[in-house]
C-alpha positions as CSV (number, residue, x, y, z in Angstrom):
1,X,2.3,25.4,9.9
2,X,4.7,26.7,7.1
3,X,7.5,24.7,8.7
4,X,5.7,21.5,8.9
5,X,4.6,21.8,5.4
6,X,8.1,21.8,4.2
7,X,9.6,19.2,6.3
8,X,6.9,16.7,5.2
9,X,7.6,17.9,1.4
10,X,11.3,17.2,1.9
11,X,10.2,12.9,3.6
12,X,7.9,12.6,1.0
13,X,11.0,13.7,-1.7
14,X,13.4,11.9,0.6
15,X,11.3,8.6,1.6
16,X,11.4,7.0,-2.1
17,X,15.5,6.9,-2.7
18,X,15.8,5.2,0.9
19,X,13.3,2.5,-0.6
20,X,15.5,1.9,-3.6
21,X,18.8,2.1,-1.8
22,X,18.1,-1.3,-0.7
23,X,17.4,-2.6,-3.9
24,X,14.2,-4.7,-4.8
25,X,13.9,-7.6,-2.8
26,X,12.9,-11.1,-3.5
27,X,9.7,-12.6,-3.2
28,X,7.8,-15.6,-3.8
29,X,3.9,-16.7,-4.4
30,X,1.5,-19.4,-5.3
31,X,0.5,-19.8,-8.6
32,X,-3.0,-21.4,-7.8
33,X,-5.8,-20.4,-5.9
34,X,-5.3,-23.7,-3.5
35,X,-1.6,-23.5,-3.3
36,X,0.2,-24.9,-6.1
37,X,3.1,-24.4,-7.8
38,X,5.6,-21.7,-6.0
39,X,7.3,-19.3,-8.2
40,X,10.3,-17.4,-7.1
41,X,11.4,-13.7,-8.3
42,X,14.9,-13.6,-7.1
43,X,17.0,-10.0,-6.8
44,X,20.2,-9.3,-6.6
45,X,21.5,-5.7,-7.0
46,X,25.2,-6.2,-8.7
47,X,28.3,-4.1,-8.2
48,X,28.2,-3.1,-11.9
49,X,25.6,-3.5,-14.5
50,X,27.7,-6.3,-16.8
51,X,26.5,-9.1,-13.8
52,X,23.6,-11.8,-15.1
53,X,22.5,-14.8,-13.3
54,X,24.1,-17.2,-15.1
55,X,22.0,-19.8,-13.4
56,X,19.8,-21.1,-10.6
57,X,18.7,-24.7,-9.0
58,X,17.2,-26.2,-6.4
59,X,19.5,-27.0,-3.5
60,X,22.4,-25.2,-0.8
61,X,26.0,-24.6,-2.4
62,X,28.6,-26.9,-0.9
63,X,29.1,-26.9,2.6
64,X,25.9,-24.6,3.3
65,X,22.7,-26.5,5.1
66,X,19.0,-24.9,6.0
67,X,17.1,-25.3,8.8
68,X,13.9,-28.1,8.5
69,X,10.8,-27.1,6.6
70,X,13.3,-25.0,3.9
71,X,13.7,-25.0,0.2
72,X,17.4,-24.0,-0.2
73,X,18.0,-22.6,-3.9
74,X,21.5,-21.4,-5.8
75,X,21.4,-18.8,-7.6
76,X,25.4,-18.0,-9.5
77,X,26.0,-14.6,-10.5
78,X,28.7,-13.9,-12.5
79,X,29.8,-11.4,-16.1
80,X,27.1,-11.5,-18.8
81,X,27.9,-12.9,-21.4
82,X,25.7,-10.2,-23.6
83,X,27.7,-7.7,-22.0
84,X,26.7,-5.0,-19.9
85,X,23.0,-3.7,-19.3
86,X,21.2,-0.6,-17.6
87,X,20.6,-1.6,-14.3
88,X,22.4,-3.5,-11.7
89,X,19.4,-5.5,-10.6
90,X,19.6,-9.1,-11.2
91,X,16.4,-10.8,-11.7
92,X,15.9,-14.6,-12.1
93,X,12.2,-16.4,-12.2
94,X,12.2,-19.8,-11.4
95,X,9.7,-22.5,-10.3
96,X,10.8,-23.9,-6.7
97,X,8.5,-26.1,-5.2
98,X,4.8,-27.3,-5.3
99,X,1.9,-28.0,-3.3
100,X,2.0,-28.7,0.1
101,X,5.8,-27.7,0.0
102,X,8.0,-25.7,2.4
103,X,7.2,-22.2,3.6
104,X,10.1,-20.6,3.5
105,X,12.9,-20.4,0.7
106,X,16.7,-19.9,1.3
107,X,18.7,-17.9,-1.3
108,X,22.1,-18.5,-1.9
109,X,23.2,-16.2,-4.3
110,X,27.1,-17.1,-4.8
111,X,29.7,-16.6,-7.4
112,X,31.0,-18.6,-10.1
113,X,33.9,-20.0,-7.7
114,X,31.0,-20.7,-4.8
115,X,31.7,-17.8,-2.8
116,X,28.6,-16.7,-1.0
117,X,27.6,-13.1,-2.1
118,X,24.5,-13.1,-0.4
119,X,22.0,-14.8,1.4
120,X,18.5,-14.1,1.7
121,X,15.2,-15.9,3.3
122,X,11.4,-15.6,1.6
123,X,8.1,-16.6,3.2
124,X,6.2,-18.5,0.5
């Protein structure tokens, strides 16, 4: 009993830091009761903490498509130009779509010369 005591002390000590090794993730969510307007929290954990998003639209980079039935958004990440912060999470909010739009949205998040960084998919 002893034993088992201490190894579920040490996963509950342990379990939070494998959560946040991966970083927040992105979501999105109506912002009406009957659908509406979809807003987008998009995350992107940086290699240092002097990275911003320096901006975000609707639509795939260059040379990228999505499948049918996806809202393809670019996100460019790139040196802050307030300098550097305290965390290496980049967060942009944006508005995406509306009512009766797409389900799922497809995150390009690239750098300032269109190099894909990363590319993540939210349900909406």
């Amino acid at each position: 009993m002893k034993y088992f005591a201490l190894a579920a002390l040490a996963l509950a000590l342990v379990l939070p830091d494998l959560a946040l090794a991966q970083g927040p993730g992105s979501y999105a969510r109506r912002t009406g009761p009957y659908g509406g307007a979809i807003q987008l929290t998009a995350n992107y954990v940086a290699r240092d903490t002097c990275q911003a998003a320096l901006s975000a639209r609707r639509g795939a980079p260059a040379g990228q498509t999505v499948e049918t039935f996806t809202i393809p958004v670019t996100i460019i990440i790139g040196p802050n130009p307030k300098g550097c912060g305290d965390s290496r999470v980049v967060t942009r909010i944006m508005t995406v779509g509306g009512p009766g739009d797409r389900p799922l949205i497809q995150i390009f998040f690239v750098d300032p010369s269109g190099r894909i960084l990363k590319v993540e998919k939210v349900a909406s």
